[in-house]
N, C-alpha and C positions, 0 to 999 in steps of 0.2 A: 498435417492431415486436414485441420479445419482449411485450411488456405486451397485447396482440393474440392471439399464441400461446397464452398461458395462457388466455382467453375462450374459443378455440378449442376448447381439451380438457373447458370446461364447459358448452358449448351447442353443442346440435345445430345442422349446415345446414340442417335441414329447419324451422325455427322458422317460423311464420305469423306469430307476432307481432314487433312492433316491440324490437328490443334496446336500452333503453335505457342509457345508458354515462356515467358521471360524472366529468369530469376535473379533481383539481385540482391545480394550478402554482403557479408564485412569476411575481413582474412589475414589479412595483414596487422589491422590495429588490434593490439590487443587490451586494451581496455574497452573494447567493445566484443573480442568473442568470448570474453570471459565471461560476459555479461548473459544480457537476454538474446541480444541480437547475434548468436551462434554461426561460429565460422563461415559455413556456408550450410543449407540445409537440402543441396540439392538432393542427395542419394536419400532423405524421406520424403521427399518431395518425389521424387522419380517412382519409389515405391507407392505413394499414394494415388498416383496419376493413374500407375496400371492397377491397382485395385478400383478403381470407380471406372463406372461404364460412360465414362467422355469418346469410346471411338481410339484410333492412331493421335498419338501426341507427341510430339516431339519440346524436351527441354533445351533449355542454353541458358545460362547463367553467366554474368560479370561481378568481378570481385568490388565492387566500389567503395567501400568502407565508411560510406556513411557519405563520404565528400559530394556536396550538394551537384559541385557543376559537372563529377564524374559521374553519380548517378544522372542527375537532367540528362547528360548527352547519351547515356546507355540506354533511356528510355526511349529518345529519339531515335537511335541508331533500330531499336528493334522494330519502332512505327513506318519508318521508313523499309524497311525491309519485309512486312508484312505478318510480325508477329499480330497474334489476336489478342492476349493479356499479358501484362506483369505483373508479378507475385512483387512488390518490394515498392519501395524501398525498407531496409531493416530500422531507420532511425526517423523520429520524428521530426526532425527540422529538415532535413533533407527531402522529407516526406512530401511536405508543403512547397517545396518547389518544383518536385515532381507530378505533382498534382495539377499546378499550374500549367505544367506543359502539358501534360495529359487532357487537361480542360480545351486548351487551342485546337488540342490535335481530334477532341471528341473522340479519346481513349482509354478504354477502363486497364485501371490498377488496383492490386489488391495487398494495402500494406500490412506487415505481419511486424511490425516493430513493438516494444512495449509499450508501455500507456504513453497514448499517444495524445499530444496538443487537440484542446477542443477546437481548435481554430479551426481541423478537417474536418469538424462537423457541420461546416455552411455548404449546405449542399449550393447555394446560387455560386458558392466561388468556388468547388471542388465537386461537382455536379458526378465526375466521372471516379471517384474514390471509393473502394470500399475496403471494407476494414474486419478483418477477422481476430483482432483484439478487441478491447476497448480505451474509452479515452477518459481522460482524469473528471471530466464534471457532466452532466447533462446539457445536451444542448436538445437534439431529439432523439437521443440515446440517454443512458444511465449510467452512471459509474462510481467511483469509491467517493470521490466528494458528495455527490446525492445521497449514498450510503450512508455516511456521515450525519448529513443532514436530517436522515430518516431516524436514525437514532436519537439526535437532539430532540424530537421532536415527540418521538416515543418517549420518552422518559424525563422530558421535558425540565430539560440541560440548557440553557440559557446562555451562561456566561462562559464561554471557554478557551483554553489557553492552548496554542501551539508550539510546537517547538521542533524543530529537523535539521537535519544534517544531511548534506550532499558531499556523497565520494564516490559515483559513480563519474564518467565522461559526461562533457555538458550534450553529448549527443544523445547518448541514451536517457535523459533524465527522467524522475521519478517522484521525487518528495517536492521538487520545486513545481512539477505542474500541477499534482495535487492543490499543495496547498492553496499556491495561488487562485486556482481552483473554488477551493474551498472559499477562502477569504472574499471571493466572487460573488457567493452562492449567498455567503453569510450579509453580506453588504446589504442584499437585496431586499434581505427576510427582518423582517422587523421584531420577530420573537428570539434571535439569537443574537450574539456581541461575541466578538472576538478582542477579549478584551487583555491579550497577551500575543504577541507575536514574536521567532525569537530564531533567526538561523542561527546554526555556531560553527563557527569555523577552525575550532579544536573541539576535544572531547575528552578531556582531563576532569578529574572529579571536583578540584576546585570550580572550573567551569562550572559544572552540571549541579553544582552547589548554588552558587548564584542566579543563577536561572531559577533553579527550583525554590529560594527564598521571594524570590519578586512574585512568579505563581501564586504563593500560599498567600499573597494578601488581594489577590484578586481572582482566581478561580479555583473547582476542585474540580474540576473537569478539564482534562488536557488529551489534545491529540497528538501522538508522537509518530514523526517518520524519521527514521534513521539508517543511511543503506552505510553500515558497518554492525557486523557483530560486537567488534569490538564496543565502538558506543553504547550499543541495546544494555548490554553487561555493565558498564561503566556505570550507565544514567539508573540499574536497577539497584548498583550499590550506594550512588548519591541520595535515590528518595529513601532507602532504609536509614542512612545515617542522616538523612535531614528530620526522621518522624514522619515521610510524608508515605507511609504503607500500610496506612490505618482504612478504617471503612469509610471515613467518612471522602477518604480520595477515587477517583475513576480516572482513568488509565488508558486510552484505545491507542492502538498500536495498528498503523496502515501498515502492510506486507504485499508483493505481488507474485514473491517467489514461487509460491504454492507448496511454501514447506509447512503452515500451518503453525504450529505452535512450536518451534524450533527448542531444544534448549538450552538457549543463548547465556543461561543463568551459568553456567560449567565453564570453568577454568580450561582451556585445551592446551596451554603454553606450556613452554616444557619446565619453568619452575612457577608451578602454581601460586596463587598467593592466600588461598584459604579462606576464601569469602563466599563462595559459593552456597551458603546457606543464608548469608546476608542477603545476596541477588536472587536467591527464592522465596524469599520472604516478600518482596517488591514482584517477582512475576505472578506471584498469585495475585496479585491484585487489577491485573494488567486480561486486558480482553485483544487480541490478536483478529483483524479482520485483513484477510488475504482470501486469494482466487480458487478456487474450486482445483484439487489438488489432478493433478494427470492421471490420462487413465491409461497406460501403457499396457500390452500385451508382449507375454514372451515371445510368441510368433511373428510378431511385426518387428520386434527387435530383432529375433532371427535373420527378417529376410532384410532387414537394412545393412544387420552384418555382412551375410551373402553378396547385398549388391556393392559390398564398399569393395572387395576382393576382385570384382569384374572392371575393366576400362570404363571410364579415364580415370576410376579412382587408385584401381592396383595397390587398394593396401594388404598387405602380406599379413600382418596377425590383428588390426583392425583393434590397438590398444589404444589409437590414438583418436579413435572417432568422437568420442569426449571425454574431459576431464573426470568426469564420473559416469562410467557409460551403462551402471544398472541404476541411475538416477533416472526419475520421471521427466524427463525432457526430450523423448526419441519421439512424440509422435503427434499420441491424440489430447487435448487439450481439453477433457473435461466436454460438457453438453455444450454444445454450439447453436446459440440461439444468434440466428439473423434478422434485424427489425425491419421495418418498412423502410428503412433510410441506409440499408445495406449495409449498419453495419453492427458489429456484433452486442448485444447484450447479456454479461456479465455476470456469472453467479459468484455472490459472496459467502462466504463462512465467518462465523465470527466465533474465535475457540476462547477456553480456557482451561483453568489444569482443575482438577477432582479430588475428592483426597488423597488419591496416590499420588499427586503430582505429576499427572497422564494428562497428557492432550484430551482435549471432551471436544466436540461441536456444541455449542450453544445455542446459536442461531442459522437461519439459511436464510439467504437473500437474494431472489431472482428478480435482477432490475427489469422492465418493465416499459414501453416506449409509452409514451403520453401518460403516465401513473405517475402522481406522487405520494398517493396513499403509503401510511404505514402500515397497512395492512398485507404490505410486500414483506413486511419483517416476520418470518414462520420463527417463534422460538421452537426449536427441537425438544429442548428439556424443562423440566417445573422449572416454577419461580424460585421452590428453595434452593432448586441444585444449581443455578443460573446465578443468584446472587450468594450461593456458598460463601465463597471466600469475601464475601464484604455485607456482614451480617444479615443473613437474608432479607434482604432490600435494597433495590437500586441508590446510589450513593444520592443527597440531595443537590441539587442546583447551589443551592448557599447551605453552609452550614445553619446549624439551628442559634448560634449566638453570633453566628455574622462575621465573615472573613478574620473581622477585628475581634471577636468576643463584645460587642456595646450593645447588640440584641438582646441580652440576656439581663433582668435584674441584679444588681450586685446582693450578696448574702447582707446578711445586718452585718456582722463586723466590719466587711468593705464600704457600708454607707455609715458607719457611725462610729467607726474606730478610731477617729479623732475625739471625737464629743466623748466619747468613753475612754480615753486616755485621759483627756484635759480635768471630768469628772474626778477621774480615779484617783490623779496626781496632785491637782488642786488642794484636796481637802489635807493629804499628806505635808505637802509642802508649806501647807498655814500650820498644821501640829506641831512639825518640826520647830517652825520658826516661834512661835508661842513656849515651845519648852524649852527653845534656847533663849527667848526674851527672860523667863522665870529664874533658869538655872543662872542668868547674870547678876 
């Protein structure tokens, strides 16, 4: 539907001619429509077109699956023919080549991939791209790495450590533009260090044990991206059995899914292992920042069902339009803010759990084009209910006795517990030896 919106702000209702609309998707790979980048999204796409007042429009879609030189040439193929936009490409590297040709051809496209390479945000080299996601870092848009960054800066977190894991396709990625991202933004700023960096290429709790020892001697502040549940669960029962789900650690957890505060901490296998109170012990302490959750209507899902039953879809009971089809992903995507650089800016939430152990909103974060004020950071709730779970108060940049403990005075015994051994022993040991001189 966003991807509709933005059509909307460049073509008049009043058009007489035909609008023609290019879409392309993934279909075939399926490590990609499992993903963000969904099958194909023409039949919401088709419904969204006749609800907005664009005039006669006419769709056409090609299945190209991300493949950089099938989309480049689907692009061409529809410039050539006199399409007037393309909705796609669905992946970001393919994006950037399509962009390219798009740029030769002085042709607007409008990609709907997930977070997407900041590199699309030069507008002198992608003049003709616009974007109804967002991209991993600010360039003259805003996104989760800036997010980031705004928090550091709020709560003034200094020293921080990362750590991610990638099991998504390297077409769709997610943690890795981030961070890089991030580590970009961090380079730049002279108030923060990134003073722990850390891919893992398993996620065994030995693993996430070692990792999480090197951490504790250099930050308490860590950023986690991890596209597996399974990991999230793993790494929540590593920091409990390492100690590290005390107050004095901070936790932020990147998400884009718009499930919000998932809970990942639950055993779902079918022979559980019984720790699930161990990995809630460690998610409370963890703050979740993901995308503004969808805002789907039964009526729109209605009529998407309806149009899948009509040509060229002919699906007969329409179980198969998605993997989970009363999941929020049929449509509208939450407030759709378009910057001066066309392209979208991003609301964040940042959750954590209450004493029920219920999802809460903490914070709200409407990025902001030319703003790096923190005063983009709306906390929703008090400071007590915000730092609940890590004794009401933001965790510190360094602990109060210094990563090491050497900040902190030793007590007398630890400064003089030799000299008071030696004292004590001394006089003993001359008695002894004097009444055994005597008794000879």
């Amino acid at each position: 539907m966003n991807l509709v919106i933005l059509l909307a702000n460049l073509f008049s209702a009043a058009l007489t001619k035909v609008l023609n609309v290019g879409l392309l998707c993934a279909y075939k790979d399926t490590t990609l429509t499992q993903g963000s980048a969904r099958w194909c999204n023409a039949p919401w796409v088709g419904i969204a077109l006749l609800s907005m007042p664009l005039g006669p429009c006419s769709l056409t879609w090609a299945m190209g699956d991300c493949i950089e030189s099938t989309d480049a040439g689907a692009v061409i193929g529809w410039i050539e023919s006199g399409a007037d936009v393309v909705l796609g490409p669905a992946c970001s590297a393919s994006a950037i080549i399509s962009g390219t040709v798009a740029k030769y051809y002085d042709f607007p496209i409008v990609i709907w991939a997930p977070t997407f390479s900041s590199a699309i945000l030069n507008n002198d080299e992608y003049p003709t791209i616009m974007a109804s996601t967002w991209s991993s870092i600010k360039w003259i848009s805003f996104s989760q790495a800036q997010t980031l960054m705004r928090l550091f800066e709020r709560y003034q977190w200094k020293e921080v450590a990362v750590v991610y894991y990638s099991s998504r396709s390297d077409l769709i990625p997610r943690c890795s533009l981030v961070v890089k991202d991030l580590e970009n933004l961090m380079n730049d700023s002279v108030n923060t260090t990134m003073t722990y960096r850390r891919q893992l290429q398993n996620i065994t709790n030995s693993t996430f044990k070692t990792v999480l020892r090197a951490i504790k001697d250099v930050s308490r502040i860590t950023v986690v991206c991890l596209e597996s549940d399974e990991a999230r669960r793993n790494l929540f029962i590593a920091i409990a059995e390492e100690g590290m789900d005390t107050n004095e650690y901070m936790w932020l957890m990147i998400e884009s899914r718009k499930l919000g505060y998932n809970q990942v901490w639950k055993d779902k296998s079918v022979s559980p292992d019984g720790k699930d109170a161990v990995a809630l012990r460690t998610a409370r302490k963890f703050f979740v920042i993901d995308a503004q959750p969808l805002n789907a209507s039964a009526q729109f899902i209605a009529d998407i069902k309806a149009k899948m039953r009509q040509p060229p879809y002919n699906c007969a009971d329409c179980t198969s339009i998605d993997p989970k089809p009363d999941h929020l992903v049929l449509g509208f995507s939450g407030t759709v803010i378009i910057n001066n650089n066309f392209t979208r800016d991003p609301v964040f939430l940042v959750y954590g759990l209450d004493p029920s152990d219920q999802p809460i909103v903490l914070m709200r974060i409407v990025e902001q084009l030319d703003n790096n004020s923190i005063g983009l950071i709306q906390e929703i709730q008090s400071q007590s209910v915000i730092w609940a779970n890590h004794g009401g108060s933001p965790p510190l940049n360094r602990p109060k006795c210094d990563f090491d403990g050497s900040a902190c005075p030793l007590s007398f015994v630890e400064q003089y517990l030799a000299i008071t051994l030696v004292a004590a022993i001394v006089p003993v040991i001359i008695i002894i030896a004097a009444v055994f001189f005597i008794m000879r």
